[in-house]
C-alpha positions in Angstrom: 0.0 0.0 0.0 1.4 3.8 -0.8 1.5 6.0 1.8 -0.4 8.6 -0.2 -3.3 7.5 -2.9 -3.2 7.7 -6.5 -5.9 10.9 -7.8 -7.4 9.1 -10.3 -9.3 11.9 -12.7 -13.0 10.8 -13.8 -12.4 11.2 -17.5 -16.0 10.8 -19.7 -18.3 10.2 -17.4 -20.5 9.3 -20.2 -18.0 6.3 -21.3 -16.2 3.4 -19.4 -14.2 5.4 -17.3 -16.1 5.1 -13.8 -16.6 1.7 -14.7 -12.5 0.7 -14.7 -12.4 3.0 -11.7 -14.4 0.5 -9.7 -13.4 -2.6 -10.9 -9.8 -1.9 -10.3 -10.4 -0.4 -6.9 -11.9 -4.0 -6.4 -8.6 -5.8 -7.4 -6.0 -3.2 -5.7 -7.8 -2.0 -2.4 -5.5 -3.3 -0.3 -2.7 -3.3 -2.6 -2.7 0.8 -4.0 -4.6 3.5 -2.7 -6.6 5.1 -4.8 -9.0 8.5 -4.4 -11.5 8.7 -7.6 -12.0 12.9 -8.4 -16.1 12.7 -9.7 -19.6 12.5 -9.5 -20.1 9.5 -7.6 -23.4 9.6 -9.4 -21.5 8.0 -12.4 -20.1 5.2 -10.7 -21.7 2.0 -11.2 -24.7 0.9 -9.3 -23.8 -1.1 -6.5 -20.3 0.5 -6.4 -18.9 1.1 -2.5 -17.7 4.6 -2.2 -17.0 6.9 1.0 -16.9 10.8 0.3 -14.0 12.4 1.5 -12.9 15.9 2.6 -9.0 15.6 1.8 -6.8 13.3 -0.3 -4.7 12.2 2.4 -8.0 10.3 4.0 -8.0 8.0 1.5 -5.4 5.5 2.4 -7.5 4.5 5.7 -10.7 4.6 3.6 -9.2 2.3 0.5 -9.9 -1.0 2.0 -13.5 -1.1 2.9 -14.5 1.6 0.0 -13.3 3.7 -3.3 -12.7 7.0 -1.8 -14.0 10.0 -3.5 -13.7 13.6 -4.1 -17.3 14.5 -4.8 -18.1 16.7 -7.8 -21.0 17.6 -9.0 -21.6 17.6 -12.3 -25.3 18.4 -12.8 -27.2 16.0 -14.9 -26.3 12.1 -14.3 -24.8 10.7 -17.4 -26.1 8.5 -20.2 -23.6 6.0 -21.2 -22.2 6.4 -24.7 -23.7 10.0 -25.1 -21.6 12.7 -23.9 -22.9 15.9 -23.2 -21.9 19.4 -22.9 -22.4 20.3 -19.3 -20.0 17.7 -18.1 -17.5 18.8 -20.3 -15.9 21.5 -18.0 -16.3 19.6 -15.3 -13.9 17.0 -16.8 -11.7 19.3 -17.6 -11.5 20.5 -13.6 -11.3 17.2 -12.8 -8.2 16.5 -13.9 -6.8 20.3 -13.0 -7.6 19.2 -9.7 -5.6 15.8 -10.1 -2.7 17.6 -11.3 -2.7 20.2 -8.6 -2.4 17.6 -6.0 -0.2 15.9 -6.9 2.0 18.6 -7.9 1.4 19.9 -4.5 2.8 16.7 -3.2 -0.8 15.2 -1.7 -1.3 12.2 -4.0 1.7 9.7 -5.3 0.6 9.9 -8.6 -2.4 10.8 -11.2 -3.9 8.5 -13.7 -6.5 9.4 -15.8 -9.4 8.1 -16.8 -10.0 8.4 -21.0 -11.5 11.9 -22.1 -13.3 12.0 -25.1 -12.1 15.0 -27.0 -14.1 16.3 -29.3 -16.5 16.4 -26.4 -14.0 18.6 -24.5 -13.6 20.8 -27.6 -16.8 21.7 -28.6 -18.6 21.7 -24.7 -15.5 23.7 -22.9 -13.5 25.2 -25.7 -10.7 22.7 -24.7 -7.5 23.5 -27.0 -5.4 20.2 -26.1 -4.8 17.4 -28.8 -4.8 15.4 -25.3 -4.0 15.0 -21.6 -0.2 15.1 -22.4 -0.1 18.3 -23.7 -2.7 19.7 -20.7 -0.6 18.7 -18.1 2.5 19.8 -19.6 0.8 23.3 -19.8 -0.8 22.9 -16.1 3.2 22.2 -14.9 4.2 25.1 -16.6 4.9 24.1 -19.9 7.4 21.7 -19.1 9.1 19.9 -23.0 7.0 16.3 -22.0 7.2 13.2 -23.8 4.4 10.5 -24.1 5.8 6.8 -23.6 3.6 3.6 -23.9 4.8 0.6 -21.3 4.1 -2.6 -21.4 6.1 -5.5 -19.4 7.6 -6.4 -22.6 7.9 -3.0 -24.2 8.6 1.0 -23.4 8.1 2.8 -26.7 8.1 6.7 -27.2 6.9 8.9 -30.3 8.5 11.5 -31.2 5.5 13.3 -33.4 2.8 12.3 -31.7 -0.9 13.9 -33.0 0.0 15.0 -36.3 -1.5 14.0 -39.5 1.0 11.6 -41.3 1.7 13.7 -43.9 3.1 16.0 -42.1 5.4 14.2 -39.9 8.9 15.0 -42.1 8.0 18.2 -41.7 8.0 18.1 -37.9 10.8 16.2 -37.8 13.9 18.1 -36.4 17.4 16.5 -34.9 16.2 19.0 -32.1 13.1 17.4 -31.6 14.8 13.6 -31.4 17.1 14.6 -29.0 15.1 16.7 -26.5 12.9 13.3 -26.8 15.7 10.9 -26.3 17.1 13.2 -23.3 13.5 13.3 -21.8 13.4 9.5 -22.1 16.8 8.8 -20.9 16.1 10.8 -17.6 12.8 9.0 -16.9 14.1 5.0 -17.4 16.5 6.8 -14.8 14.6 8.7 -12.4 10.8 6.3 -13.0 11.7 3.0 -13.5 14.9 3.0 -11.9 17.0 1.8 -15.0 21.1 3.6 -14.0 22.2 3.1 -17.6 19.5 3.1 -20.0 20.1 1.8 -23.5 17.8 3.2 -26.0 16.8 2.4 -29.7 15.8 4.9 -32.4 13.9 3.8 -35.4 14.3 5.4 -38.6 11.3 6.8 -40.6 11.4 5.5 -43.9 11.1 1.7 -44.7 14.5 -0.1 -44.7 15.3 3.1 -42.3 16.1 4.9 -45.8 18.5 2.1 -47.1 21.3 5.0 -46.8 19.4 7.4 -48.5 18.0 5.6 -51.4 14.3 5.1 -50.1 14.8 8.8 -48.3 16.9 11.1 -46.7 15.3 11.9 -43.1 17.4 9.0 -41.7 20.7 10.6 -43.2 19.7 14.3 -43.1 18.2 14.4 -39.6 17.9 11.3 -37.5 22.3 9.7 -37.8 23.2 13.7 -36.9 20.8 13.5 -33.9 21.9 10.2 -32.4 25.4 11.4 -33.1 24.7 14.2 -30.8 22.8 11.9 -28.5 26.4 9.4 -27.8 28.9 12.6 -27.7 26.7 13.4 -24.6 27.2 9.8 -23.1 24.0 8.4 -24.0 23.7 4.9 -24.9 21.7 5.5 -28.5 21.5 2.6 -31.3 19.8 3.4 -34.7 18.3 4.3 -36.9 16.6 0.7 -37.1 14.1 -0.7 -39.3 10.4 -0.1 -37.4 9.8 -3.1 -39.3 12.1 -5.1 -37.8 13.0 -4.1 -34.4 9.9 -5.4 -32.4 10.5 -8.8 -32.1 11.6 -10.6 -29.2 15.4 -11.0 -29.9 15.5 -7.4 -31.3 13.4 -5.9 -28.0 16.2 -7.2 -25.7 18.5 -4.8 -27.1 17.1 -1.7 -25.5 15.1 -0.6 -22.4 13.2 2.0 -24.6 12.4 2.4 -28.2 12.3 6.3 -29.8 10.2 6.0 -33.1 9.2 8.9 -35.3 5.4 8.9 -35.2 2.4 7.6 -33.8 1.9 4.4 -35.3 5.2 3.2 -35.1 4.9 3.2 -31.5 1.5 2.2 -30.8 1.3 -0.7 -33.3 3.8 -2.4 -31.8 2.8 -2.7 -28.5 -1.0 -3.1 -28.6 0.1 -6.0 -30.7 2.1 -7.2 -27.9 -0.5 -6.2 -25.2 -3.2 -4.5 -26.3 -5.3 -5.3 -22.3 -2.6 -4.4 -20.7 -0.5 -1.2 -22.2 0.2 1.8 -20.2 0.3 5.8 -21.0 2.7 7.5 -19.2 4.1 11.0 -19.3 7.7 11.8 -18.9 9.4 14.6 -17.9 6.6 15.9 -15.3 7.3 16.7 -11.9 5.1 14.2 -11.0 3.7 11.1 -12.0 1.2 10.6 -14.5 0.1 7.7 -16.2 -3.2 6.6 -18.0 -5.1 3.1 -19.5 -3.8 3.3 -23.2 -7.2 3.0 -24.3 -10.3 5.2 -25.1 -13.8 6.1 -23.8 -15.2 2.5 -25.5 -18.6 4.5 -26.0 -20.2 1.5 -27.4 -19.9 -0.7 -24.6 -20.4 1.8 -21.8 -22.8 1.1 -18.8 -22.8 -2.5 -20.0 -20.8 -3.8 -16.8 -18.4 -5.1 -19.7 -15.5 -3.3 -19.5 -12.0 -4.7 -19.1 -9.8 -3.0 -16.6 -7.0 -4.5 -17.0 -4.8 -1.3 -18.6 -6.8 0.5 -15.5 -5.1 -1.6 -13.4 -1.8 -2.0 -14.9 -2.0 1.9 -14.6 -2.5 2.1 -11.4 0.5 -0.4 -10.3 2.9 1.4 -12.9 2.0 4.9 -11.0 2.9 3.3 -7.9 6.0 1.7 -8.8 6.9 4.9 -10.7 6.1 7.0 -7.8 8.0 4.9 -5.2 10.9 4.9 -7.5 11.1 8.8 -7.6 11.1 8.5 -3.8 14.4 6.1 -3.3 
């Protein structure tokens, strides 16, 4: 059990958000404290919840009952149909996560999924996601999104971007200040003292020396250059096609790619139940199911926690590790 809960942030209350809340305050009660930040008229019928006044009374309340930081957030929710209202109150939800822990009264915040267009059109919300909101609520701190798995830890470095208009984005800048951000959090979150990180190339065949493209030569060999004359241990540019598999994944602790779905393909192959969103370079720790609102299933008591969970037990292990 942590000392101090885990804030975990409502997210949609309209998808399965409360839902993996409860069901993987049933599986860790005694195991991670957690304190839910909602309308405990969203929870599932049937749920056991105990109101609190402060975060800190959550560790004695964990084992009998989820603890809660009552909202209210005005009309109860219909699962799989968002609406407005709730929107802002989302939104607060999460500031309120953030605060606390940044204010060193929770271990750790994991967030429930937001839906975004929801938070866009009902509250004006200007974030392609949480990673970019809590970089700006820690004062625009350069952040880095990482996926984790038990057999994987990959990073992108363009994350929300439309395809097309990823060589565009792409800057030796950009691959280092991700590679740095990476290398300090294997240190600092999973307690790794000499990290060895792989960097994937962009084109197929990572360019095949410049033949199928010149990123890898142009941009990606003069940024891991850079990356080893500061004493990092950097490999690449690899084939994305070919450096998943289980011989290749024992080669690194962390894999840099260049966009989204070279990072995410990977690893909900390997896990898609059980993967993790994290964000490094915080001052605190935040990680998140790697999974979305699952509208079409919501209030159907079908959910599958199990990336809720696995959250929750990476936030702990990430938080304890800060603290030795």
């Amino acid at each position: 059990m942590t000392d101090l809960p885990i804030a975990v942030s409502c997210g949609e209350p309209a998808g399965i958000g409360p839902e993996i809340a409860a069901r993987a305050w049933s599986v860790l009660r005694d195991e991670v404290a957690m304190v839910w930040i909602g309308d405990p008229g969203h929870l599932p019928d049937g749920t056991r919840w105990e109101a609190i006044e402060t975060p800190e009374a959550a560790c004695a309340v964990s084992g009998r009952a989820l603890p809660v930081l009552a909202r209210d957030f005005g009309p109860r929710a219909v699962p799989g149909r968002p609406v407005a209202i709730h929107a802002g109150r989302v939104i607060a939800a999460i500031e309120d996560g953030a605060r606390l822990a940044l204010a060193g009264r929770v271990a750790a915040l994991c967030t429930a999924p937001i839906h975004k267009a929801s938070l866009i059109d009902g509250a004006g919300f200007r974030f392609p996601g949480h990673t970019e909101f809590l970089a700006e609520l820690a004062g625009g701190l350069p952040v880095a999104m990482m996926l984790a798995c038990d057999l994987l830890r990959v990073v992108p470095v363009t994350i929300h971007i439309p395809l097309s208009q990823v060589p565009a984005h792409l800057t030796a800048r950009l691959i280092i200040d991700t590679a740095l951000i990476t290398h300090a959090g294997l240190q600092r979150d999973f307690g790794i003292k000499t990290p060895r990180i792989a960097v994937s190339g962009l084109n197929p065949h990572a360019g095949e020396e410049g033949k199928i493209g010149r990123e890898e030569l142009d941009i990606i060999i003069p940024a891991i250059e850079q990356l080893r004359a500061q004493g990092l241990n950097v490999i690449g540019p690899l084939a994305a096609d070919s450096m998943f598999h289980a011989a290749a994944r024992q080669r690194f602790d962390a894999a840099i790619t260049m966009y989204h779905d070279q990072a995410l393909i990977p690893i909900k192959t390997l896990d898609f139940a059980g993967g993790v969103n994290l964000t490094l370079g915080l001052p605190f720790v935040r990680t998140s199911p790697d999974h979305g609102t699952a509208f079409d299933i919501a209030g159907q008591g079908c959910a599958d926690a199990t990336s809720m969970i696995a959250a929750l037990r990476l936030a702990a292990r990430m938080a304890a590790n800060r603290r030795a």
